[in-house]
N, C-alpha and C positions, 0 to 999 in steps of 0.2 A: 634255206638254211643249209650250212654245210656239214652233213652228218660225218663225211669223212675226215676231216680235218678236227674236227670236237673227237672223234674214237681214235684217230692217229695222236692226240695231247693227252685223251686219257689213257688210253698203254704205254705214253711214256712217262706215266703219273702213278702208277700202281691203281690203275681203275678210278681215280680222282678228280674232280672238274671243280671252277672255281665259278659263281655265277658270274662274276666279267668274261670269262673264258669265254659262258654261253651265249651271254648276249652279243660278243664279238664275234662270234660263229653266225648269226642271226635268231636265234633262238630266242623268243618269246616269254617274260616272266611269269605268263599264265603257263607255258608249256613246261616250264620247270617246275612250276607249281603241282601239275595235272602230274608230274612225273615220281614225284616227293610224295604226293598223297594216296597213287594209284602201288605204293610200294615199289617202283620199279627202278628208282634210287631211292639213296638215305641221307638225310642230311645227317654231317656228323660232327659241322659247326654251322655257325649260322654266314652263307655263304658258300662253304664248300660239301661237296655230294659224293659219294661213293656211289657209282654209276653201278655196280657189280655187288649189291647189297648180299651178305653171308661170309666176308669176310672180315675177322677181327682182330687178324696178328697184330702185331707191336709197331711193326715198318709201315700199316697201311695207319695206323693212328700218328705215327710219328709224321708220316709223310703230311696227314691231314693238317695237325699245328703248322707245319711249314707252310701252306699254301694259305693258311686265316692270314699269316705275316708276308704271305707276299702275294695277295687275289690276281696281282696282272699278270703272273708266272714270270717274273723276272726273280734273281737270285736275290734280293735285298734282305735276305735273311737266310741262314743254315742252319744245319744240327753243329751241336757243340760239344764238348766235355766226352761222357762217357755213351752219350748218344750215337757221338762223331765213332767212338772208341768199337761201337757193336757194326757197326755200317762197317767199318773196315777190316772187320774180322780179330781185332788185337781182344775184343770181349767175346765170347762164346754167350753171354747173359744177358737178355736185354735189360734195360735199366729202369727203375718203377717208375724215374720222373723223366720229362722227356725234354734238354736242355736245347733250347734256340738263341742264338747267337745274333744280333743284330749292329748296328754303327751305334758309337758312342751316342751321338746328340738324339740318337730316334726313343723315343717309349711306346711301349707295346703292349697292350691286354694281353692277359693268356686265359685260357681254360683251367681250369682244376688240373694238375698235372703234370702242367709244360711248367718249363723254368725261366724267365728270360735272363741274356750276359749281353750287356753293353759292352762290346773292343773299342780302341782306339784307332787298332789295326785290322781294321775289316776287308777292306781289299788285300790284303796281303794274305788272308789267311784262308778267303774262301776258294772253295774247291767246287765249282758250278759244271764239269765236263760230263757227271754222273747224276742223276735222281734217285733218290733225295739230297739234296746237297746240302755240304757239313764243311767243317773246316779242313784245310788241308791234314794229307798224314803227319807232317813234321808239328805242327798246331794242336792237333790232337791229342798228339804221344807227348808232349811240354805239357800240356792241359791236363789232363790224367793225372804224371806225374807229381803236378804239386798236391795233388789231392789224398794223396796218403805220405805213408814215410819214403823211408831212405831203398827199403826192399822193394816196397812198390812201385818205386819208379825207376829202379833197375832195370826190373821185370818185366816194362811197359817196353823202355827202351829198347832192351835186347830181344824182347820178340819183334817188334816193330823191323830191327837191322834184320833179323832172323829171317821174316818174313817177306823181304826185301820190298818192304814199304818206304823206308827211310834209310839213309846214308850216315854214318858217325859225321862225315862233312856237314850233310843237312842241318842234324842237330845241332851241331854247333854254330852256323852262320843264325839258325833261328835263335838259340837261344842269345846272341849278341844283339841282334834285331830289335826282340824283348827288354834287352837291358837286365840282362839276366835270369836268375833262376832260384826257385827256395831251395833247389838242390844242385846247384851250380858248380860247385866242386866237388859233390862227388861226383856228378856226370861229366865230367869233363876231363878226369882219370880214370872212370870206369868205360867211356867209349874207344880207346886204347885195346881194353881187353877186349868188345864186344868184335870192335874188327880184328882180332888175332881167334876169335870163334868161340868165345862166352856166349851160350844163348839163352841165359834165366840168369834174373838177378842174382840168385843165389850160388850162380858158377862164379859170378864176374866174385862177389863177397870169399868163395872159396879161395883166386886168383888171390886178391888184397889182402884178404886177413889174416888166410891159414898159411898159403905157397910165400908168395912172396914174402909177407911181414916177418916170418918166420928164417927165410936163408932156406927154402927147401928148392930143389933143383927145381928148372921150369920145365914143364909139359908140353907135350903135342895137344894141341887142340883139336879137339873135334877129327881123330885121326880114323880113318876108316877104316871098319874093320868086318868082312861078309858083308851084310846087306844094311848094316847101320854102321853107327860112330861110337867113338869113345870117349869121352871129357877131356877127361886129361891122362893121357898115355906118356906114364914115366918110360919109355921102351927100354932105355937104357938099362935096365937095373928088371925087367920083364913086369913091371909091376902098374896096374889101371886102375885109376881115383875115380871113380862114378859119382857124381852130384847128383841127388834125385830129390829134386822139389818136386812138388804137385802137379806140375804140367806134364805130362806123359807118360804118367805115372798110378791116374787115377782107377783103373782096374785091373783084375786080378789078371787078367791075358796080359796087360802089363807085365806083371811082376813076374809072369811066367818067361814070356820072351829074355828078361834080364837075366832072371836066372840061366836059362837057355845058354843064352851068351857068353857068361862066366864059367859055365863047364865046357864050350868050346875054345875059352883063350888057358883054361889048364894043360889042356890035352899038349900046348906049346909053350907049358914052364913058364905060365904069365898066370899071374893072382889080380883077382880084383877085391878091390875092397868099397864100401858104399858109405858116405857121409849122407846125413840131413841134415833138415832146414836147422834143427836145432846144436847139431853140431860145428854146422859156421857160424850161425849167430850169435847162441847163446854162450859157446866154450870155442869158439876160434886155436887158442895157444894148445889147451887140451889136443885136439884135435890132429892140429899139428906136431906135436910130438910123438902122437900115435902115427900116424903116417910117416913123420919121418924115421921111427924106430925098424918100419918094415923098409924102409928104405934102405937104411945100414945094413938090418938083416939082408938086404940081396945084391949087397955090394957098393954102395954109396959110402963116400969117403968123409962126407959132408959133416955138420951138425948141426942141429935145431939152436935156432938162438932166440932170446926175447925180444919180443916186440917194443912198441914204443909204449902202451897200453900200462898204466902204473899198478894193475891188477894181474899182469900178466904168468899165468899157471907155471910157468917155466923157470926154474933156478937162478938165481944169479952168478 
C-alpha cells in the first residue's frame, strides 16, 4: 500500500480521502473499516473520511459534499453560488447551506445541507487549479449577483474588480456567454464607473444617481491621499465626498481613522463631508443638492439640476 501517495492526496484535500482514493492507493476495505472504528478517521459521508478527525470548520464540510460528488477525485462537480463566493474571499461569512454545482443532464444526492445547481455551462465555468474547486471568479460574482437586488450586485461586482479577482472586460464577455443578466443593464453602466475606481456598490449608485444624474462636476476617484484614498475628490473647488457603506466601516477604529483623516485634509482648506447608504438610496436628488450647495459655496459655477426620476426633490 502506498502510504505516501494517500497522505500526499489527503493534504491536498483538507485531511479528506474518498474510499476509491483508498483502495486505489491499495488499501484494504477491512483497513479502512479497522480505521473508522478504532477513531483514527471519521466518516463524514458515507465514502468519504476525514483522515485528521477534530476538525469541523465549514471548508473541511464543504470540501467533504464535494468529494461524495466526485469519489474518483476528478472535478466533475464544484462549489457554487455563495459557496463559490467565501472560497474566494468576496464573503467574509461562511454560508449555512453549502451549493455544488454539477453538468446539466447529471443528478445528484446530497446530504442535509448541500444544495445541488445543474449548469448548461459547466466546463466553462469550473475553476479546478485550486482545492476545493468552485466556479470560476467571473461565474461566481454573476451568480451572487442575481441573488439579491440591484445594491447587491453592485457590491459583489465592485469588490470582485477591487480585489482584482475579475476584470470589467471579464464580466462582460461572461455575462454575453450567459445570454445575459437579471441585472444587465445596470451592470454594464455601472462597470464604467468600477474601472474609473468605484469600489462598493453604493459609490458606483453615488456616481449614477447623485454626481452625475444631477449635472454635479466629476470627481477624482479614489485619489490618494497619506496612507489611504479618497472617493471622490472634488480638488478643484478643495472639497471630499466620502461614501461610507458597511464595508470598512464596521468598527469604531474605523470611524476613528476617518475622522483622523478629515482633520488632516482641513489643516489644507479641504472639507469633507460623508454620505450613506441611505442618502444614495433612499433620497439620491436631496443629497445632491446638499453637496452641490457646498460646491457653489467654494467656488463651483455650476447648478444642480433634476434628474430624469418623476419624484425628483429638486425644483423645476
Amino acid at each position: 500500500m502506498d502510504w505516501r501517495e494517500l497522505r500526499r492526496i489527503a493534504d491536498g484535500q483538507l485531511d479528506l480521502l474518498t474510499r476509491r482514493q483508498c483502495l486505489s492507493a491499495g488499501m484494504s476495505r477491512h483497513a479502512i473499516s479497522w480505521r473508522v472504528q478504532s477513531e483514527r478517521w471519521l466518516r463524514l459521508h458515507d465514502g468519504v473520511f476525514l483522515t485528521k478527525p477534530g476538525r469541523g470548520d465549514w471548508s473541511s464540510r464543504a470540501a467533504a459534499a464535494l468529494l461524495l460528488a466526485t469519489p474518483d477525485g476528478a472535478a466533475a462537480a464544484v462549489l457554487g453560488g455563495r459557496s463559490a463566493a467565501h472560497l474566494w474571499g468576496l464573503d467574509a461569512r461562511a454560508p449555512e447551506t453549502i451549493e455544488v454545482v454539477v453538468p446539466e443532464r447529471r443528478r445528484l444526492r446530497v446530504p442535509e445541507g448541500v444544495v445541488p445547481r445543474r449548469v448548461s455551462r459547466f466546463n466553462s465555468v469550473v475553476h479546478d487549479a485550486v482545492f476545493p474547486w468552485r466556479t470560476t471568479a467571473c461565474a461566481t460574482v454573476l451568480d451572487v449577483a442575481s441573488m439579491g437586488g440591484p445594491l447587491d450586485a453592485l457590491s459583489i461586482v465592485s469588490r470582485a474588480v477591487q480585489k482584482r479577482l475579475v476584470t470589467p472586460t471579464e464580466i462582460r464577455v461572461e455575462m454575453v456567454d450567459r445570454g445575459g443578466h437579471k441585472h444587465s443593464r445596470l451592470l454594464r453602466t455601472a462597470l464604467a464607473d468600477v474601472t474609473d475606481g468605484a469600489e462598493s456598490g453604493v459609490e458606483v449608485l453615488y456616481i449614477r444617481d447623485v454626481e452625475r444624474a444631477h449635472g454635479l462636476p466629476v470627481a477624482v476617484r479614489q485619489s490618494p491621499h497619506g496612507w489611504g484614498r479618497l472617493d471622490n475628490d472634488y480638488e478643484a473647488y478643495g472639497v471630499v465626498v466620502e461614501v461610507d457603506g458597511r464595508l470598512g466601516h464596521e468598527l469604531w477604529s474605523d470611524r476613528v481613522r476617518d475622522d483622523r483623516r478629515d482633520r488632516q485634509l482641513l489643516t489644507g482648506a479641504r472639507i469633507t463631508t460623508r454620505v450613506f447608504v441611505p442618502d444614495v438610496v433612499l433620497t439620491p436628488c436631496r443629497t445632491a443638492a446638499e453637496v452641490g450647495a457646498i460646491l457653489r459655496h467654494r467656488g463651483w459655477c455650476g447648478s444642480v439640476r433634476r434628474c430624469r426620476r418623476s419624484d425628483c426633490a429638486l425644483p423645476r
